[in-house]
TORKE-355709 format. One record per residue (C-alpha): residue number from 1; x, y, z; residue in one letter. Coordinates in Angstrom, 1 decimal. Example, Ala and Ser with C-alpha at 12.3 -4.5 7.8 and 13.67 -1.06 7.14 Angstrom:
TORKE-355709
1, 12.3, -4.5, 7.8, a
2, 13.7, -1.1, 7.1, s
END
This chain:
TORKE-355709
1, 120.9, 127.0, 95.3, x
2, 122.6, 123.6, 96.0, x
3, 121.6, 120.5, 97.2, x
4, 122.2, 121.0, 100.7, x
5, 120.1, 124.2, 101.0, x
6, 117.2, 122.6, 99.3, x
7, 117.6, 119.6, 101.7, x
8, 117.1, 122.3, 104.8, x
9, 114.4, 123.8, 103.1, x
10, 112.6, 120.5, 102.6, x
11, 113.5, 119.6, 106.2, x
12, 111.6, 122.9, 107.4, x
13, 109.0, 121.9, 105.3, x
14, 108.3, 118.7, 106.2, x
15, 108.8, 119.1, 110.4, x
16, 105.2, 118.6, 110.7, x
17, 102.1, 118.0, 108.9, x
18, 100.6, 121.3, 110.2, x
19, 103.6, 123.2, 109.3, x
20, 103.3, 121.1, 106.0, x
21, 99.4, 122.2, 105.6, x
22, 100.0, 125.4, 106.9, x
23, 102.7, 126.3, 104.1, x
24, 100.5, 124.8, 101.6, x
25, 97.4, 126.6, 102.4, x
26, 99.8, 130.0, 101.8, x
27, 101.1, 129.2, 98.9, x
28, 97.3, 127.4, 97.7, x
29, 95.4, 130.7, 98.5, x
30, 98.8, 133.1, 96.8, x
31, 98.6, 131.1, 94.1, x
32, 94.4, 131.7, 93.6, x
33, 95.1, 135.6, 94.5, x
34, 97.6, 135.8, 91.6, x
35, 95.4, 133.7, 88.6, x
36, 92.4, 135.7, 89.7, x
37, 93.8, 138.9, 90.1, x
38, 91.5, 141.7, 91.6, x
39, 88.4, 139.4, 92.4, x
40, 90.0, 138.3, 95.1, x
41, 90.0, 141.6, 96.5, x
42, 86.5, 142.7, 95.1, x
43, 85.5, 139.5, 97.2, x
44, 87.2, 140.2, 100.1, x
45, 86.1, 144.0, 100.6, x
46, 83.2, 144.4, 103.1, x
47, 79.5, 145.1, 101.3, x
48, 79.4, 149.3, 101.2, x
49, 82.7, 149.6, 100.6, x
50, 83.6, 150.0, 96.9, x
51, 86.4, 147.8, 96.0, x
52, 89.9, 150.0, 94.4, x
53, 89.7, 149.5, 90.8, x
54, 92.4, 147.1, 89.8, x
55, 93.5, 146.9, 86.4, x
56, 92.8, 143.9, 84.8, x
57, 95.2, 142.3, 81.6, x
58, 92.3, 139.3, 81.1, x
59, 91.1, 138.9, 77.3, x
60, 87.7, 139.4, 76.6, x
61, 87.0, 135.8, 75.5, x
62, 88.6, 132.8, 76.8, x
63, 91.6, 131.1, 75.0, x
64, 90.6, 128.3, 72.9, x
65, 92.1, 124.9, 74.8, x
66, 95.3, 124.0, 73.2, x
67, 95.9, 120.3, 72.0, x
68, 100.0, 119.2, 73.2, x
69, 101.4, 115.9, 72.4, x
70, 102.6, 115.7, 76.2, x
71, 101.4, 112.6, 78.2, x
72, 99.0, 112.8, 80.2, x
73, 100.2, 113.0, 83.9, x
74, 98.8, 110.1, 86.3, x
75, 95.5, 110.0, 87.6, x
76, 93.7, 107.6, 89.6, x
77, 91.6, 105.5, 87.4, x
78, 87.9, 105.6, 87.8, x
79, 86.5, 103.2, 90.4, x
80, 83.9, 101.1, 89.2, x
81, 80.6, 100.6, 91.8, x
82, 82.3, 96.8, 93.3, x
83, 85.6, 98.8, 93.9, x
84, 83.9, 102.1, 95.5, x
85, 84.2, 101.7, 99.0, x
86, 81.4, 102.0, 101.7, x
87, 81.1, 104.7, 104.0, x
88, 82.5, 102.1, 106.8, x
89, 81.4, 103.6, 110.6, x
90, 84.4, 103.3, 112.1, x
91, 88.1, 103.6, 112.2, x
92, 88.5, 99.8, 112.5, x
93, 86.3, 99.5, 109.5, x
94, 88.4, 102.3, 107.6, x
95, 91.6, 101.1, 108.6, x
96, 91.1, 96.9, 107.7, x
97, 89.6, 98.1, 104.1, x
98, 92.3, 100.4, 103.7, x
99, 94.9, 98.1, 104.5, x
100, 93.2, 95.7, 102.0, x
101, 93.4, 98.0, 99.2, x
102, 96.6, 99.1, 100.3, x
103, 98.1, 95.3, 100.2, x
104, 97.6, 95.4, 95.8, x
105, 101.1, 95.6, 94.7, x
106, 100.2, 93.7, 91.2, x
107, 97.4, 96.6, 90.0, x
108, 98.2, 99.6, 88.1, x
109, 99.7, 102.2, 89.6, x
110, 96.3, 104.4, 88.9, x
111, 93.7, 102.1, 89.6, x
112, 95.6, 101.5, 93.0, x
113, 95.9, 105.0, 93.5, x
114, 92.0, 105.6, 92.8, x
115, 91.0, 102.9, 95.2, x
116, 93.1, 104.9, 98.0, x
117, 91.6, 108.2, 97.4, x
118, 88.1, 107.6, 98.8, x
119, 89.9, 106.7, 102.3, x
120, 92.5, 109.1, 102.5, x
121, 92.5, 112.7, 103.6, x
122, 93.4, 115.1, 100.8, x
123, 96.7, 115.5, 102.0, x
124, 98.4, 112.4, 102.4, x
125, 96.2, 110.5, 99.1, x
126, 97.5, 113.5, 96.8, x
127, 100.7, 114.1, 98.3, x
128, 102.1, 110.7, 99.7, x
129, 100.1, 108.3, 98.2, x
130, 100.4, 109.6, 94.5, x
131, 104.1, 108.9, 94.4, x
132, 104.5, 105.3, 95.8, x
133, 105.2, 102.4, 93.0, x
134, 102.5, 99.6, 94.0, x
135, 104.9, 97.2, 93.3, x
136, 106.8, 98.3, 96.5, x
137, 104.4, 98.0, 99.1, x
138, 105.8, 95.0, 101.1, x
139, 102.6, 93.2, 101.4, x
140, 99.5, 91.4, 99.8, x
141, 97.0, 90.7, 102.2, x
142, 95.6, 91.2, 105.7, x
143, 96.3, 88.6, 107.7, x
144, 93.9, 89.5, 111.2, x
145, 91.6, 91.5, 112.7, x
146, 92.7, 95.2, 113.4, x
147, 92.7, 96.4, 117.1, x
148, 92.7, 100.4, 118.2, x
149, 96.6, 101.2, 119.4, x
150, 95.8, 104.6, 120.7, x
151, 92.7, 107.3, 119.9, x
152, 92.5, 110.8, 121.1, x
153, 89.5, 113.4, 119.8, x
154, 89.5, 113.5, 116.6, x
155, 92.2, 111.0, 116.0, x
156, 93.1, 107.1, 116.2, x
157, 95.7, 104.5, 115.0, x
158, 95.4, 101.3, 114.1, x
159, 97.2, 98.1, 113.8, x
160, 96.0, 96.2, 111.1, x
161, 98.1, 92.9, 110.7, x
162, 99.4, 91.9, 107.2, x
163, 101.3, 89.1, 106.2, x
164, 104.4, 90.4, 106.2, x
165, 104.2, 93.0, 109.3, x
166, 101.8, 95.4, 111.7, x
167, 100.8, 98.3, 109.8, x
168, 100.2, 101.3, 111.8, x
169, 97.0, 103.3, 110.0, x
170, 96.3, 107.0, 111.3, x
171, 92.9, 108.1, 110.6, x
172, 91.4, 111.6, 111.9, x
173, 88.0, 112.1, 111.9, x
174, 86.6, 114.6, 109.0, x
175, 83.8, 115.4, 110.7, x
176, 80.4, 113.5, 111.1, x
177, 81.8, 110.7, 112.3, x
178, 83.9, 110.1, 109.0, x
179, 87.1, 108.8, 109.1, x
180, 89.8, 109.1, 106.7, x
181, 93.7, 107.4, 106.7, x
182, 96.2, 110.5, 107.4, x
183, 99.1, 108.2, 107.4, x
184, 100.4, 104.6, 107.1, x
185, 104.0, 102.8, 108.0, x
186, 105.0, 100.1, 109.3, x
187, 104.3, 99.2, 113.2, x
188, 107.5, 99.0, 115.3, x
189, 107.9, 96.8, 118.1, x
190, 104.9, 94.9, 116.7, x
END
């Protein structure tokens, strides 16, 4: 395939985060059915119903772990208890200590990553997050208090003011009343 077929595929992809979400729930739960083989469909069958024998290639014992000289890939570091963030009450809350965490372009690429995580949905901490260089985020500090720019059910942005520009923070709410950062850029017209 060449580059220009890979670039409409990506496009496709990426239209929207629940085509995004939706593709990667398919490929999440293909990907399972394959590594576990016929459990999956043992699981799946209903209770009475015996489940076709599927022929399984497993060993009997598990392969012993194998030691590579490959470096390891990155992972957020551990946050220690003055970096873990509170389970803040609202979306302002989320989005001001988000943006402060955010605005750390000196800190290691891991330690900035693992001080995201806790805030972030799944998606866009593992996804998005994970592959932006701290040193390019354009700022280093909030610079006033964030107001609500829009909120629907379920959903609310943010404009958090930094030194250098409005951020925009999307959060959606988890459930209970949690909120978690589902995207971040830069606020136009601001």
């Amino acid at each position: 395939m060449n580059g220009q077929t890979w670039r409409g595929i990506a496009r496709w992809l990426l239209w929207s985060r629940r085509r995004f979400v939706a593709v990667l729930a398919v490929v999440v739960v293909a990907a399972l059915a394959l590594s576990h083989g016929g459990e999956i469909t043992r699981a799946l069958t209903p209770h009475g119903e015996p489940a076709a024998a599927t022929p399984t290639t497993e060993p009997a014992t598990p392969p012993a772990p194998s030691v590579t000289s490959d470096p390891a890939p990155l992972t957020p570091a551990p946050t220690t208890t003055s970096d873990a963030p509170a389970e803040p009450s609202s979306p302002r809350a989320v989005a001001e200590q988000f943006a402060k965490l955010w605005a750390a372009p000196d800190l290691p690429a891991g330690e900035w990553l693992g001080r995201l995580l806790p805030l972030s949905t799944d998606e866009y901490g593992s996804v998005v997050l994970a592959q932006i260089d701290p040193q390019n985020v354009p700022a280093r500090a909030v610079a006033g208090s964030p107001r609500v720019i829009s909120q629907a059910q379920g959903t609310t942005d943010v404009a958090v003011p930094m030194d250098t520009m409005t951020l925009r923070v999307e959060l959606v709410d988890i459930g209970g009343g949690t909120w978690r950062v589902s995207d971040v850029k830069p606020l136009s017209g601001a």
